[in-house]
C-alpha positions as CSV (number, residue, x, y, z in Angstrom):
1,X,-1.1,-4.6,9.9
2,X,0.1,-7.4,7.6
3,X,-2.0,-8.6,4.6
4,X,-1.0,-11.1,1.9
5,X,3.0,-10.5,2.0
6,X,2.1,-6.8,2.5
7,X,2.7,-4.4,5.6
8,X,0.4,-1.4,5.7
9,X,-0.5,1.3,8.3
10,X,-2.8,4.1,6.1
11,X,-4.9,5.7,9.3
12,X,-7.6,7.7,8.3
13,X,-9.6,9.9,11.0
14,X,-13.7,10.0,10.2
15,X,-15.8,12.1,11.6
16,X,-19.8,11.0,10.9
17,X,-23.2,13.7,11.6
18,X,-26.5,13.3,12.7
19,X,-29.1,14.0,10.2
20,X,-29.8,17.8,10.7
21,X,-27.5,17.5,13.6
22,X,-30.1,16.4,15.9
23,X,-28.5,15.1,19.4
24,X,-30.1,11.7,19.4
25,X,-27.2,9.6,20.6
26,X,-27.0,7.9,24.4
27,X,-24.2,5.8,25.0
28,X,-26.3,2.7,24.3
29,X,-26.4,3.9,21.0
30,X,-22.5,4.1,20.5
31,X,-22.0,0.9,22.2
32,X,-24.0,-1.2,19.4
33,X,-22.5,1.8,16.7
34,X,-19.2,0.3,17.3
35,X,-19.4,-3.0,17.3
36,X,-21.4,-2.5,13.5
37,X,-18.5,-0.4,12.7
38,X,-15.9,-2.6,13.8
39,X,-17.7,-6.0,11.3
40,X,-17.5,-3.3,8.6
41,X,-14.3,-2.8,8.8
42,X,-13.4,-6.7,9.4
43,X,-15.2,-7.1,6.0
44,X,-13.0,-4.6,4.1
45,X,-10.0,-5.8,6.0
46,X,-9.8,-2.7,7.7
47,X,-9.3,-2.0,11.4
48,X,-11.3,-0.5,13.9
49,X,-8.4,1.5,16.4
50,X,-10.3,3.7,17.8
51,X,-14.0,5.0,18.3
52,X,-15.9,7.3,20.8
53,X,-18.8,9.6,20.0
54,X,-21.2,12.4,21.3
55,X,-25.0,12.7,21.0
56,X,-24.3,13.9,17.3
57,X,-21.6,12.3,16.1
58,X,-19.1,9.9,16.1
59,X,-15.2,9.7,15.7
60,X,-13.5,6.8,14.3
61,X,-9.9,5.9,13.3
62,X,-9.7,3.4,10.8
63,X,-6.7,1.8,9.5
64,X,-7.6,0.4,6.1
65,X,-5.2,-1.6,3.2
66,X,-4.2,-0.1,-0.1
67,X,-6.7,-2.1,-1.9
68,X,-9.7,-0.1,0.1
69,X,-10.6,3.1,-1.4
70,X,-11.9,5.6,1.7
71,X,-14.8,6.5,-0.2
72,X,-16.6,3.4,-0.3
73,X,-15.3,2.3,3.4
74,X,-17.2,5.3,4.1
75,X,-20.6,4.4,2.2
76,X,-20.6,1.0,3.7
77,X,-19.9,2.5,7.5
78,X,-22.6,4.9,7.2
79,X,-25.0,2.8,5.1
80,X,-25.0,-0.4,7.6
81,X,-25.0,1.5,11.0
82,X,-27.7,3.4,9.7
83,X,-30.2,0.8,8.6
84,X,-28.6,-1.3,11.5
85,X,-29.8,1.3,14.6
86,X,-32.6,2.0,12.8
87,X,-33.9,-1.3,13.1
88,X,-32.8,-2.3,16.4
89,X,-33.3,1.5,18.1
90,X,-37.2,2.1,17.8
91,X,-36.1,5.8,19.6
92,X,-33.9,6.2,16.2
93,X,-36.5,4.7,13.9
94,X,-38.9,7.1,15.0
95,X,-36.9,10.3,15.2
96,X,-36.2,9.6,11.4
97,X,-38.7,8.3,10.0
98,X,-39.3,10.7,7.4
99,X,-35.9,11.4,6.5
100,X,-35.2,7.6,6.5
101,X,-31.5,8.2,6.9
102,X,-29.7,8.4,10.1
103,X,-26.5,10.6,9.3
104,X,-25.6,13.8,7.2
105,X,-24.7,13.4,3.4
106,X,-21.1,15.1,4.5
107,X,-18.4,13.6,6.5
108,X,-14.6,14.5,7.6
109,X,-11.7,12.5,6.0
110,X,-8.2,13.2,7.4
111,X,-5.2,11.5,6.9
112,X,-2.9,11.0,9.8
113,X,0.3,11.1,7.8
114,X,1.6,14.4,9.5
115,X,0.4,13.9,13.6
116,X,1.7,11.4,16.0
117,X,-1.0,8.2,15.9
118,X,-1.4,8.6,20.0
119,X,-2.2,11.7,19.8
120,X,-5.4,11.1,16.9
121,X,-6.4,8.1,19.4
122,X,-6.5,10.7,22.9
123,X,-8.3,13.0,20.8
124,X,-11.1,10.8,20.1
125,X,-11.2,9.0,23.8
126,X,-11.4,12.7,25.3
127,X,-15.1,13.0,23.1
128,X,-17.9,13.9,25.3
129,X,-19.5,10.5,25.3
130,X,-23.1,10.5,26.8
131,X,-24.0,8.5,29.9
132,X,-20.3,9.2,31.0
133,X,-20.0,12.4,32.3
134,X,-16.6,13.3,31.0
135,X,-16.0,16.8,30.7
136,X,-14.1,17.3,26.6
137,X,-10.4,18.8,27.0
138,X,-8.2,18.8,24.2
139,X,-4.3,18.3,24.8
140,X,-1.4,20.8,24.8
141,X,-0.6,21.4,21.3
142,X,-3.7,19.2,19.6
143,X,-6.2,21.4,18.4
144,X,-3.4,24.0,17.0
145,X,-0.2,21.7,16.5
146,X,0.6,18.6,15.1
147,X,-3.2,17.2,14.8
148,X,-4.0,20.7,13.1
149,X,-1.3,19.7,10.4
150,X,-3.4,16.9,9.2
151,X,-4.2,16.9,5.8
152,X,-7.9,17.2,5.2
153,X,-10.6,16.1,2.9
154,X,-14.3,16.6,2.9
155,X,-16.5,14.7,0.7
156,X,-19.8,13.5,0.2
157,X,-21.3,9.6,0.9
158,X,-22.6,9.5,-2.7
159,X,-19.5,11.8,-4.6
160,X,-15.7,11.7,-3.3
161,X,-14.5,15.0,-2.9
162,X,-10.8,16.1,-4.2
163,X,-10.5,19.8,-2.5
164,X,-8.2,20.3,0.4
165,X,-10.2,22.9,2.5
166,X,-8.5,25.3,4.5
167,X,-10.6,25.4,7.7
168,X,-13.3,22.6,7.9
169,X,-16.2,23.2,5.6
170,X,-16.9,20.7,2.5
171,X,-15.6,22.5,-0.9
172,X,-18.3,21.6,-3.8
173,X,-18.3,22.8,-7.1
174,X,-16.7,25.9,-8.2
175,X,-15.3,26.1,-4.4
176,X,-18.2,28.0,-2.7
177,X,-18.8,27.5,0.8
178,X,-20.6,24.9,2.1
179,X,-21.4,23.3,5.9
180,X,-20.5,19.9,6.4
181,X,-22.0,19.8,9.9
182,X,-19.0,19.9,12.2
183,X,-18.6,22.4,15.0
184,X,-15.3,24.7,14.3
185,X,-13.2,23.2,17.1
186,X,-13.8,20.1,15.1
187,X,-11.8,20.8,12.1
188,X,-8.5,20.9,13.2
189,X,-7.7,24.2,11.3
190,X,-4.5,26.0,12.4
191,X,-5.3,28.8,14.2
192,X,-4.3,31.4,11.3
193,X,-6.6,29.8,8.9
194,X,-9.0,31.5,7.1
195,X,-12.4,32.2,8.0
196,X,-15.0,29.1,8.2
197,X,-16.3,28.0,4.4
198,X,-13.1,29.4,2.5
199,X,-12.2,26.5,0.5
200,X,-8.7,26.3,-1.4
201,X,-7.7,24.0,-4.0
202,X,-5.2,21.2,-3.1
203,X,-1.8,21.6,-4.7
């Protein structure tokens, strides 16, 4: 993409929760969660390239300028297409009414500096959407190669995190482990890495 005399192409891959990881997603839901997405990222500048979900979560890959720091790309994608759904999805309003939030504190951040950019984008269209009755498959060589290579950060909507982690799981404070909602097969952890929750620091 080309912005004021500058070329860019920073990809980052975002993975988002459902509160408590409650499966409350149809495909009706992720319809109308992409298009909110897709005027968040048109206000940052940013680029929706690709987005698919399941009845907990959704996948995006977002390529974003310089200028755009992931962190508050983040707060804005979560924060809108969470009051959003809530007010147009009674079904969602309900479900979360107390909690009054629609997704997880934690997300996934991954750069896509070290995996081929088609193979980021099959990943996510291979999600087992709702309503669609596609069975999930992952590639040759996607979970446990190139993909698995990515460089990954966790962090929280409210605090960016700084901690590489080794196998999927959000590193807070003093490195102890912590769940940030994903299933294992969706961390992208080579296959010799640790155990789930062992954090290391970034070097």
């Amino acid at each position: 993409m080309r912005q004021a005399q500058v070329d860019f192409a920073m990809h980052a891959y975002l993975v988002f929760v459902t509160k408590f990881r409650h499966e409350v997603f149809a495909d009706r839901h992720l319809t109308r969660m992409e298009a909110i997405m897709r005027d968040v990222c048109a206000d940052f500048e940013a680029e929706l390239v690709e987005f698919n979900g399941e009845n907990n979560h959704a996948h995006l890959l977002v390529n974003f300028p310089p200028k755009v720091a992931v962190a508050r790309l983040v707060n804005s994608l979560k924060g809108v297409s969470s009051r959003r759904l809530r007010q147009e999805f009674p079904d969602l309003a309900h479900h979360y009414y107390q909690a009054n939030k629609l997704w997880s504190g934690s997300y996934l951040a991954g750069s896509i500096g070290g995996a081929p950019l088609s193979a980021v984008k099959q990943y996510i269209e291979q999600q087992n959407r709702p309503g669609q009755g596609t069975a999930r498959a992952f590639t040759p060589g996607l979970k446990a190669g190139a993909l698995a290579r990515i460089p990954v950060a966790f962090g929280s909507s409210a605090e960016p995190r700084s901690t590489a982690v080794s196998c999927g799981t959000k590193a807070p404070a003093g490195n102890q482990p912590a769940d940030c909602g994903l299933e294992p097969d969706m961390t992208f952890a080579p296959q010799s890495a640790p155990c789930p929750g062992r954090a290391t620091t970034a070097r």
